[in-house]
Legacy VTK file of the C-alpha trace (Angstrom):
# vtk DataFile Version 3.0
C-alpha trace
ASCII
DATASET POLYDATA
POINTS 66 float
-2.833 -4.690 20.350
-6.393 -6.402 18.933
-6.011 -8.289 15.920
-8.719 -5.928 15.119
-6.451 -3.137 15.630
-3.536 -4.817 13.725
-5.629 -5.773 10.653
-7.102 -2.071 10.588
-3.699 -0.039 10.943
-2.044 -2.590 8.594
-4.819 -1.940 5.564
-4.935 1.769 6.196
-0.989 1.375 5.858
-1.005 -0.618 3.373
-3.316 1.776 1.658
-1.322 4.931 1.728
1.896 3.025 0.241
-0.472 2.382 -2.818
-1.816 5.902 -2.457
2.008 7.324 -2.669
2.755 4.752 -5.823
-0.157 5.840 -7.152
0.612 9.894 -7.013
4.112 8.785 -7.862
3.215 7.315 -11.301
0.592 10.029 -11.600
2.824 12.598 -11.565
5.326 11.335 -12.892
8.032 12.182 -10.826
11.264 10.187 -10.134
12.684 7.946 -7.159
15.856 7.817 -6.300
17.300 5.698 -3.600
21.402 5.429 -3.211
22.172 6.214 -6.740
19.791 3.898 -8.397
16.780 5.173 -9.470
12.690 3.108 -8.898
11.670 2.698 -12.342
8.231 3.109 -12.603
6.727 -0.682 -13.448
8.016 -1.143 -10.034
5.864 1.692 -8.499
2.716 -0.385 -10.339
3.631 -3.598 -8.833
3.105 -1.681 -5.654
0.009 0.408 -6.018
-0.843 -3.365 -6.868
0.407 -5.523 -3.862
-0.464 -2.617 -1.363
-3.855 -2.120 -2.945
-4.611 -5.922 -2.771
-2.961 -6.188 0.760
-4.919 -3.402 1.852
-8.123 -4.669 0.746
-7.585 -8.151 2.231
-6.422 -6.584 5.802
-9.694 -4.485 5.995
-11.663 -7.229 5.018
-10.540 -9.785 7.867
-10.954 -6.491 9.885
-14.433 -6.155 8.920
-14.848 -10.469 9.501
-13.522 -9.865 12.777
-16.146 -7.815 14.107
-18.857 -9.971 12.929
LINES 1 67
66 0 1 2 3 4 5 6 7 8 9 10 11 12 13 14 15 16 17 18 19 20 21 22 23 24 25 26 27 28 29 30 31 32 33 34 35 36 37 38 39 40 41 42 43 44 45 46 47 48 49 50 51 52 53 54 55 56 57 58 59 60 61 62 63 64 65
């Protein structure tokens, strides 16, 4: 695999996970994972990191071509 191809499936990865957050805390719904429950400040810290991640990913994919 390209780094090209890495850095572009990574962001658009990285991109739905802050997508899902994002419809998470939207709708308000609740996460559950072996009894303990994913309070919702943690779904912002990842619409956050996977947002940024995303954006930097796409970006070095973009610099790449050049």
């Amino acid at each position: 695999m390209s780094q090209r191809m890495f850095n572009l499936v990574a962001g658009l990865l990285f991109g739905l996970l802050a997508l899902v957050h994002a419809v998470r805390i939207a709708a308000g719904s609740e996460f559950v994972t072996a009894g303990w429950p994913l309070p919702t400040w943690a779904s912002a810290i990842a619409v956050l990191a996977g947002a940024y991640l995303a954006i930097v990913a796409l970006r070095l994919n973009k610099s790449a071509r050049s």
